[in-house]
PDB file of N, H, CA, C and O in Angstrom:
ATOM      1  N   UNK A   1      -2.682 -12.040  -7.341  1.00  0.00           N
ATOM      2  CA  UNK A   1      -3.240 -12.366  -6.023  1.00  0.00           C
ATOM      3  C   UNK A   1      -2.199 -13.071  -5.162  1.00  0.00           C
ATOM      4  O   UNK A   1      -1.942 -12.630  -4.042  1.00  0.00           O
ATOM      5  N   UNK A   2      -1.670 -14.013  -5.585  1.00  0.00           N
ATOM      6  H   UNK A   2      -1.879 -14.372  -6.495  1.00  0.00           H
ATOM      7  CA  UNK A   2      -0.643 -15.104  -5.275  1.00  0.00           C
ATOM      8  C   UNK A   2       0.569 -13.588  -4.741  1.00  0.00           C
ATOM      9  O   UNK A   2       0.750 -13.579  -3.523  1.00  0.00           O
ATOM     10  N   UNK A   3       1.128 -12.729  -5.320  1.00  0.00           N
ATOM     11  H   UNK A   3       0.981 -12.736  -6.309  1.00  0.00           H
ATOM     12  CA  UNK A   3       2.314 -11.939  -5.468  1.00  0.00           C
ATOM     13  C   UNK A   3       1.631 -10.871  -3.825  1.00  0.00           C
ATOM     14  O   UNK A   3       2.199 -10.545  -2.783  1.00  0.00           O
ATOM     15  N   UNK A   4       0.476 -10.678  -4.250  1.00  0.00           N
ATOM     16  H   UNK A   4       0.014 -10.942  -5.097  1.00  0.00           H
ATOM     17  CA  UNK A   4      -0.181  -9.460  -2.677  1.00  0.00           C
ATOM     18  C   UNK A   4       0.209 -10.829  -1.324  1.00  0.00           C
ATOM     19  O   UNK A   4       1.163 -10.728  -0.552  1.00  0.00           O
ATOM     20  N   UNK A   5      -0.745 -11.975  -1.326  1.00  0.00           N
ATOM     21  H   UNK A   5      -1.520 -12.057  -1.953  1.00  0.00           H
ATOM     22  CA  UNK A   5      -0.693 -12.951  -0.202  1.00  0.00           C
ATOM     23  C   UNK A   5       1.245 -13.312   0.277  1.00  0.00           C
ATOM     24  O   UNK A   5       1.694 -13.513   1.406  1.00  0.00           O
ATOM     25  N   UNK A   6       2.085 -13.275  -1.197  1.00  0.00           N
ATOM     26  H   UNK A   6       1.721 -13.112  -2.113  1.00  0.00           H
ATOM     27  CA  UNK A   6       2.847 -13.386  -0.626  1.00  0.00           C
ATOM     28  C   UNK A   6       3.802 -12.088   0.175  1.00  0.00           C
ATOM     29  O   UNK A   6       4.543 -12.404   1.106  1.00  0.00           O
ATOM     30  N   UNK A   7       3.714 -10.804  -0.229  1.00  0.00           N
ATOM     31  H   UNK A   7       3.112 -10.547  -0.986  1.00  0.00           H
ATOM     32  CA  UNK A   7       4.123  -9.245  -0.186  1.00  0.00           C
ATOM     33  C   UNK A   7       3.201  -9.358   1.446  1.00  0.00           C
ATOM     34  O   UNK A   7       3.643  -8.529   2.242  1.00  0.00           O
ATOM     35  N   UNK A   8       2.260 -10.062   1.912  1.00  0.00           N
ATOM     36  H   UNK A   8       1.901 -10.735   1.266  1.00  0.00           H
ATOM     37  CA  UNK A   8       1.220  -9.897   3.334  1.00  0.00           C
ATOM     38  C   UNK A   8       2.266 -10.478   4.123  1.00  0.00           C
ATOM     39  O   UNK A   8       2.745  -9.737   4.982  1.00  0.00           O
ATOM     40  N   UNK A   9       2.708 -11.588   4.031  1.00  0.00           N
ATOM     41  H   UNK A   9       2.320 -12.191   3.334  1.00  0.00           H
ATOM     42  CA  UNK A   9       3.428 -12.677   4.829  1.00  0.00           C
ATOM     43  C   UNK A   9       4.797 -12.650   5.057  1.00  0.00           C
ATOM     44  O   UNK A   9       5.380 -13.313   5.915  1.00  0.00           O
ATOM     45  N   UNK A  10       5.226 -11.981   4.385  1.00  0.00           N
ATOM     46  H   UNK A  10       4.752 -11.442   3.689  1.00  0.00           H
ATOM     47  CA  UNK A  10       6.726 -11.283   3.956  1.00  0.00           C
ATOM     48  C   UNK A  10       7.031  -9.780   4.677  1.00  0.00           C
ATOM     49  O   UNK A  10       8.057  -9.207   5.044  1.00  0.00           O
ATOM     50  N   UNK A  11       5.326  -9.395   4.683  1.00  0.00           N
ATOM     51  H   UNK A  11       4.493  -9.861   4.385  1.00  0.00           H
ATOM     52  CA  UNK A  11       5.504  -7.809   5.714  1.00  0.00           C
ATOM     53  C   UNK A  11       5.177  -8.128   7.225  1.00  0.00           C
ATOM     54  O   UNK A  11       5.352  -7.338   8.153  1.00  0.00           O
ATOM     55  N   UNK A  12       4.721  -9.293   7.318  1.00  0.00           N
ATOM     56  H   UNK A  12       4.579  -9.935   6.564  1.00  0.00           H
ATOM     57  CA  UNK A  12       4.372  -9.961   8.530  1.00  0.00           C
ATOM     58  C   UNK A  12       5.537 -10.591   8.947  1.00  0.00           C
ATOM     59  O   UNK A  12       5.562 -10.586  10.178  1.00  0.00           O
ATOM     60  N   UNK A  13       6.380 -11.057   8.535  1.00  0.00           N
ATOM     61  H   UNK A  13       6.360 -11.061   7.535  1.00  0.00           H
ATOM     62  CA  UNK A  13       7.627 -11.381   9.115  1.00  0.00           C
ATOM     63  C   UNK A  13       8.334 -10.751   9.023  1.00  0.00           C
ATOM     64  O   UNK A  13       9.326 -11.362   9.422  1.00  0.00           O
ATOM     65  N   UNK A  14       8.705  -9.520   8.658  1.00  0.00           N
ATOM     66  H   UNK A  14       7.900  -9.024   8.334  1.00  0.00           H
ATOM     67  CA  UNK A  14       9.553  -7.993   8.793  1.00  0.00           C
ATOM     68  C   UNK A  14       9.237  -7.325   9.859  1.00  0.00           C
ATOM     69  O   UNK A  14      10.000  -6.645  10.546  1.00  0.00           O
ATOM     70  N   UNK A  15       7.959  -7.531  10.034  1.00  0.00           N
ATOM     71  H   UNK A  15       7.339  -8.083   9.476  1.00  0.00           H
ATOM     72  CA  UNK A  15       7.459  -6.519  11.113  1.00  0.00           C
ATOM     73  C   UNK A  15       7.662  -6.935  12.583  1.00  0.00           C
ATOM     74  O   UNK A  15       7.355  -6.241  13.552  1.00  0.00           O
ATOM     75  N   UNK A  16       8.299  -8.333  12.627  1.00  0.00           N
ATOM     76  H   UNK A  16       8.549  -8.898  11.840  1.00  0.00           H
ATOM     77  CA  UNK A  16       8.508  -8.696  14.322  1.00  0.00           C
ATOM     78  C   UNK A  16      10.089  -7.841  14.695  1.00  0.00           C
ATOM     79  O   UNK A  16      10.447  -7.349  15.764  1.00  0.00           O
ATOM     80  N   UNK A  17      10.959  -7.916  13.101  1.00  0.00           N
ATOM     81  H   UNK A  17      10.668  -8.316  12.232  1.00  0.00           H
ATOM     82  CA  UNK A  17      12.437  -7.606  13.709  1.00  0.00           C
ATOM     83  C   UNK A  17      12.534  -5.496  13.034  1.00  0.00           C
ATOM     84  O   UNK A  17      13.378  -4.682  13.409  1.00  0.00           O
ATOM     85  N   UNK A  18      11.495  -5.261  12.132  1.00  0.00           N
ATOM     86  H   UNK A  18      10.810  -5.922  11.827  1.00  0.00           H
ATOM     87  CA  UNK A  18      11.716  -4.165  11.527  1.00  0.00           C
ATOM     88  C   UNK A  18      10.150  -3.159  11.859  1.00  0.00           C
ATOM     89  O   UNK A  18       9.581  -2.486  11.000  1.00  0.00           O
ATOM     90  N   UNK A  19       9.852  -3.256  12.838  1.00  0.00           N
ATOM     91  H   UNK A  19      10.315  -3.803  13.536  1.00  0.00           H
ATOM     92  CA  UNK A  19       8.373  -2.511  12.822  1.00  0.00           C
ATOM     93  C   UNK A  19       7.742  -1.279  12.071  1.00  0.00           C
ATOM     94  O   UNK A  19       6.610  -1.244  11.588  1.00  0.00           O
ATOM     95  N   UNK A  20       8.800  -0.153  12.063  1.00  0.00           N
ATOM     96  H   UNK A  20       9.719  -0.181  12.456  1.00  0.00           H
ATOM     97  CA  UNK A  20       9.604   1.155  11.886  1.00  0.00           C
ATOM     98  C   UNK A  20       9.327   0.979   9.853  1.00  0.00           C
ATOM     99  O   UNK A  20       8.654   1.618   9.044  1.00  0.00           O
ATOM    100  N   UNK A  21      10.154  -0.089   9.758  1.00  0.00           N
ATOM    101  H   UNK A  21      10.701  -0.608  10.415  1.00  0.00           H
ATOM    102  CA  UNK A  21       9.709  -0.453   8.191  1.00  0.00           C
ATOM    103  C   UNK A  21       8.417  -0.439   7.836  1.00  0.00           C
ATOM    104  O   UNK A  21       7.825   0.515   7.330  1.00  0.00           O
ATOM    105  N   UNK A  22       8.065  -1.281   8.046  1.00  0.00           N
ATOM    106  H   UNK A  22       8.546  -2.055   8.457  1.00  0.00           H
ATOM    107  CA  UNK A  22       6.872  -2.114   7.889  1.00  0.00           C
ATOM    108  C   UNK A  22       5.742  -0.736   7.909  1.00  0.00           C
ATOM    109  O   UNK A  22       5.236  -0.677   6.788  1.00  0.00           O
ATOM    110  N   UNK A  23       5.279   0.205   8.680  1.00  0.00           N
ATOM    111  H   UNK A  23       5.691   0.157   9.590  1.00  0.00           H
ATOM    112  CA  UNK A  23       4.871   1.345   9.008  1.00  0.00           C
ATOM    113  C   UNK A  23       5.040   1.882   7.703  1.00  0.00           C
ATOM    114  O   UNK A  23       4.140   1.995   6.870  1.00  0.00           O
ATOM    115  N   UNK A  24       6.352   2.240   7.545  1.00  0.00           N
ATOM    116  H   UNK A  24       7.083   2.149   8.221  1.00  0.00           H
ATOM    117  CA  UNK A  24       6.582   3.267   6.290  1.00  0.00           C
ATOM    118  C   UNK A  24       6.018   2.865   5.360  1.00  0.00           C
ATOM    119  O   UNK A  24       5.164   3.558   4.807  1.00  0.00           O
ATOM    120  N   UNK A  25       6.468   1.134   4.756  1.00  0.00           N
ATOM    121  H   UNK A  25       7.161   0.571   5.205  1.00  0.00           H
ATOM    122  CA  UNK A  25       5.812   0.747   3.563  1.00  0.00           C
ATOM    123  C   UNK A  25       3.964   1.059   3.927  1.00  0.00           C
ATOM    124  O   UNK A  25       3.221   1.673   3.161  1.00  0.00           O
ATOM    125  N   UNK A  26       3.669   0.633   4.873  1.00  0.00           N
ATOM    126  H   UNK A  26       4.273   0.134   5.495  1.00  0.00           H
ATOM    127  CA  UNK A  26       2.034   0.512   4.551  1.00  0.00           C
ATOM    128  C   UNK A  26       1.342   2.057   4.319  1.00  0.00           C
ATOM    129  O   UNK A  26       0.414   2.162   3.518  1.00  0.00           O
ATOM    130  N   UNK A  27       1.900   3.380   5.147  1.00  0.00           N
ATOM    131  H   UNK A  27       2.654   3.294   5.799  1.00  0.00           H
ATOM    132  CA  UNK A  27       2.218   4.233   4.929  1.00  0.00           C
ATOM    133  C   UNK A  27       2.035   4.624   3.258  1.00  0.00           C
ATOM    134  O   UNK A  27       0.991   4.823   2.637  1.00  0.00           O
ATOM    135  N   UNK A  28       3.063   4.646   2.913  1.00  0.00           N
ATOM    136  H   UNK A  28       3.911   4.485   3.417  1.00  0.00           H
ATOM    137  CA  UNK A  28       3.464   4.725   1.490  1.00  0.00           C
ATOM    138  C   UNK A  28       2.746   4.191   0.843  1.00  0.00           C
ATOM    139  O   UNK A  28       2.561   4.907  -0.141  1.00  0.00           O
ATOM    140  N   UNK A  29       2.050   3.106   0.760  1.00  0.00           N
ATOM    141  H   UNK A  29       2.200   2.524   1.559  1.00  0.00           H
ATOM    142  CA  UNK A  29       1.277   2.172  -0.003  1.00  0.00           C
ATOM    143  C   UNK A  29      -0.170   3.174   0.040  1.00  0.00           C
ATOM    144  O   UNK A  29      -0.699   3.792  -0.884  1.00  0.00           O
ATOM    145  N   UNK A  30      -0.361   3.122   0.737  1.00  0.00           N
ATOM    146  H   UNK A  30       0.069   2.620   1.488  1.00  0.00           H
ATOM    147  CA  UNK A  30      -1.633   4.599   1.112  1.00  0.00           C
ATOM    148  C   UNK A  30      -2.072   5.688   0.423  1.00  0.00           C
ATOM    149  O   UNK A  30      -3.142   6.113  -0.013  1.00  0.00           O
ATOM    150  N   UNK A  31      -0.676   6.083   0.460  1.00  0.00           N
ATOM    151  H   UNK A  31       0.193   5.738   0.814  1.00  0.00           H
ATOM    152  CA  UNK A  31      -0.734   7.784  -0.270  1.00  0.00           C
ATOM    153  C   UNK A  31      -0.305   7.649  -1.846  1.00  0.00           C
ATOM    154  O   UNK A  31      -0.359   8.593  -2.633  1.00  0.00           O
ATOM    155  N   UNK A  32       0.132   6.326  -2.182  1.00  0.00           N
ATOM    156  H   UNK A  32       0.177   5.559  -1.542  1.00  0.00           H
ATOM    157  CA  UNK A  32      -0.273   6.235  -3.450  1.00  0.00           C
ATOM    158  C   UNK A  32      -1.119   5.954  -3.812  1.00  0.00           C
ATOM    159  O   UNK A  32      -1.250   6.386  -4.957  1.00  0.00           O
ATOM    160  N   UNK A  33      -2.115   5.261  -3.411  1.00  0.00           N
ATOM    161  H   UNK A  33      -2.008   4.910  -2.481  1.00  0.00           H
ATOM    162  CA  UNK A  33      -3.285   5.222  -3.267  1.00  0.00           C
ATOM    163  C   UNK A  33      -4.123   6.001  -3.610  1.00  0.00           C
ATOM    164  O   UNK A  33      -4.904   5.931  -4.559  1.00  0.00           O
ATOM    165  N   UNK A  34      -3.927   7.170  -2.460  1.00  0.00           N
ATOM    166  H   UNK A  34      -3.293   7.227  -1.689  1.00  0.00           H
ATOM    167  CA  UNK A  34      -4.757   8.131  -2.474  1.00  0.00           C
ATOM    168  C   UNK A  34      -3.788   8.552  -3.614  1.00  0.00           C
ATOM    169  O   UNK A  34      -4.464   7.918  -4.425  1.00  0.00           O
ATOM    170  N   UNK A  35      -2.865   9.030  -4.331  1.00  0.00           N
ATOM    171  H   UNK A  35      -2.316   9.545  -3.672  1.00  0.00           H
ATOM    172  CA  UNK A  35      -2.164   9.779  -4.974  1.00  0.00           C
ATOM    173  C   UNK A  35      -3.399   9.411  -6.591  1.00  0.00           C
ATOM    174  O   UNK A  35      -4.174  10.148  -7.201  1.00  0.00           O
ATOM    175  N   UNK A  36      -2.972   7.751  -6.778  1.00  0.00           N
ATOM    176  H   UNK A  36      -2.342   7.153  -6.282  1.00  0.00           H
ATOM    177  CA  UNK A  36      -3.767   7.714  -7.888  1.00  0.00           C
ATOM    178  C   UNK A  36      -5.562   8.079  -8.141  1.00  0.00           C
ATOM    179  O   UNK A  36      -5.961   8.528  -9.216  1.00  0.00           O
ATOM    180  N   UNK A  37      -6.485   7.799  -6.977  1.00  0.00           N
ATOM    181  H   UNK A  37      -6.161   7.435  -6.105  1.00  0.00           H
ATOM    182  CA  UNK A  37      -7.801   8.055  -6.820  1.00  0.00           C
ATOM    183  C   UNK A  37      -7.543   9.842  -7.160  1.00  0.00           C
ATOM    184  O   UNK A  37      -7.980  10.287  -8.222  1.00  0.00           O
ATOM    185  N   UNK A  38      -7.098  10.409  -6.558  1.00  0.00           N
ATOM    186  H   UNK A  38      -6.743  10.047  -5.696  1.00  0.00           H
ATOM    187  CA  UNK A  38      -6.923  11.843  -6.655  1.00  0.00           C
ATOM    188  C   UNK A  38      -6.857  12.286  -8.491  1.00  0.00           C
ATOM    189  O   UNK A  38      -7.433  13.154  -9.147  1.00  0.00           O
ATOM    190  N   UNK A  39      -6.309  11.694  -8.686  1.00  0.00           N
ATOM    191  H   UNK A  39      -5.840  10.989  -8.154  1.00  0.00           H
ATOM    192  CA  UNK A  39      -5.431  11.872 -10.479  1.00  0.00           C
ATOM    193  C   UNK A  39      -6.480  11.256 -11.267  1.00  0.00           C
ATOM    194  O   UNK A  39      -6.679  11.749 -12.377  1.00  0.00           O
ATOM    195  N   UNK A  40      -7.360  10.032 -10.815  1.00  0.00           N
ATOM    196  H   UNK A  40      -7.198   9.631  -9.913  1.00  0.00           H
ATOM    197  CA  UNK A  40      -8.448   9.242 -11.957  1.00  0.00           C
ATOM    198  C   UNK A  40      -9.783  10.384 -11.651  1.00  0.00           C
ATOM    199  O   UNK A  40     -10.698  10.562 -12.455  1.00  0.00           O
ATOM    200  N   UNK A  41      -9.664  11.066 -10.362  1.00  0.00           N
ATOM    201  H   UNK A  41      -8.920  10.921  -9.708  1.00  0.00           H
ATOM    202  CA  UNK A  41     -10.662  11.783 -10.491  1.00  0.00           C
ATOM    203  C   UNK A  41     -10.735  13.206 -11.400  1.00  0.00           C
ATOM    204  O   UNK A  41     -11.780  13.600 -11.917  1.00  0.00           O
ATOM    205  N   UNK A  42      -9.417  13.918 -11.504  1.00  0.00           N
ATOM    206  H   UNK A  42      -8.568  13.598 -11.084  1.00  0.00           H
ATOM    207  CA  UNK A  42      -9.331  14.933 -11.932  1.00  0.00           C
ATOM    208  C   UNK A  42      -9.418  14.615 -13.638  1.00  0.00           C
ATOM    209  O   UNK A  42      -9.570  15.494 -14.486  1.00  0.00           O
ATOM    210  N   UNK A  43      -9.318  13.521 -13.847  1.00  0.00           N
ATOM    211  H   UNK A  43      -9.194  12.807 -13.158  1.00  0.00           H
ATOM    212  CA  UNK A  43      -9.677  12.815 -15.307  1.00  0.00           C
ATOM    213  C   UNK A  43     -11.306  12.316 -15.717  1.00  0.00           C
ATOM    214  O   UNK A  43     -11.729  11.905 -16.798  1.00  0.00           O
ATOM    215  N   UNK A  44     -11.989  12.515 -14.479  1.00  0.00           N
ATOM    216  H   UNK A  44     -11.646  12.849 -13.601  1.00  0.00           H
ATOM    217  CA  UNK A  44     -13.260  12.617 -14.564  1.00  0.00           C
ATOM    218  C   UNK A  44     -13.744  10.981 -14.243  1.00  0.00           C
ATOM    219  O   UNK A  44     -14.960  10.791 -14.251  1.00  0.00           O
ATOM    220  N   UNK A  45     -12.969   9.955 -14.000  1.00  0.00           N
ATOM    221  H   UNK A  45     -11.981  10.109 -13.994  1.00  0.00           H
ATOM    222  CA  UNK A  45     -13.271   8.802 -13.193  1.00  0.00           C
ATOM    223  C   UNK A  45     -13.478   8.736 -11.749  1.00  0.00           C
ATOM    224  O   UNK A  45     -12.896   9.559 -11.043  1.00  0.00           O
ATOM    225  N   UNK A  46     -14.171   7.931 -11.272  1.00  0.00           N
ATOM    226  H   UNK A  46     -14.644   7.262 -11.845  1.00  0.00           H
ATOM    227  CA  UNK A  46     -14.212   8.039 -10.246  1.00  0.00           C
ATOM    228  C   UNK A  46     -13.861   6.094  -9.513  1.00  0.00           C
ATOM    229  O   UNK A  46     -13.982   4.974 -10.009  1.00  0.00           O
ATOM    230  N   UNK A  47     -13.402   6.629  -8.132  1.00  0.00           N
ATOM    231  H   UNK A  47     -13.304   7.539  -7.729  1.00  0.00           H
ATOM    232  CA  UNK A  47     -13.352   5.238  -7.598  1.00  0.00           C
ATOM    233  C   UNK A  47     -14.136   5.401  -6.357  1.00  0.00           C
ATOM    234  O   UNK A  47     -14.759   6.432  -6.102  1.00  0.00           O
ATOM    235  N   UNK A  48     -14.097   4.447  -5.653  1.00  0.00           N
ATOM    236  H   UNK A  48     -13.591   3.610  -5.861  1.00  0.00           H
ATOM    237  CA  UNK A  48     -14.913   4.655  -4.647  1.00  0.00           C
ATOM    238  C   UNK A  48     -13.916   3.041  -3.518  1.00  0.00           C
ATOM    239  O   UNK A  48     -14.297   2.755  -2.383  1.00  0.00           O
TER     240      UNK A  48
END
């Protein structure tokens, strides 16, 4: 929990001088996301 709050505050101060970044990562963070829900489902789990 401590490691996400600090990865929030750390993308929050990237994002005043790197916006362009910041985009990609959250981006990216997403479609793995979706990458893994996709894969637990075809294993017959589900998330929601």
């Amino acid at each position: 929990m401590c490691t996400a709050l600090r990865l929030h505050a750390n993308l929050k101060l990237l994002e005043k001088d790197h916006p362009v970044v910041v985009e990609l990562v959250v981006q990216y963070s997403q479609l793995a996301h979706i990458r893994e829900v996709e894969a637990a489902q075809q294993m017959g789990l589900s998330f929601y």
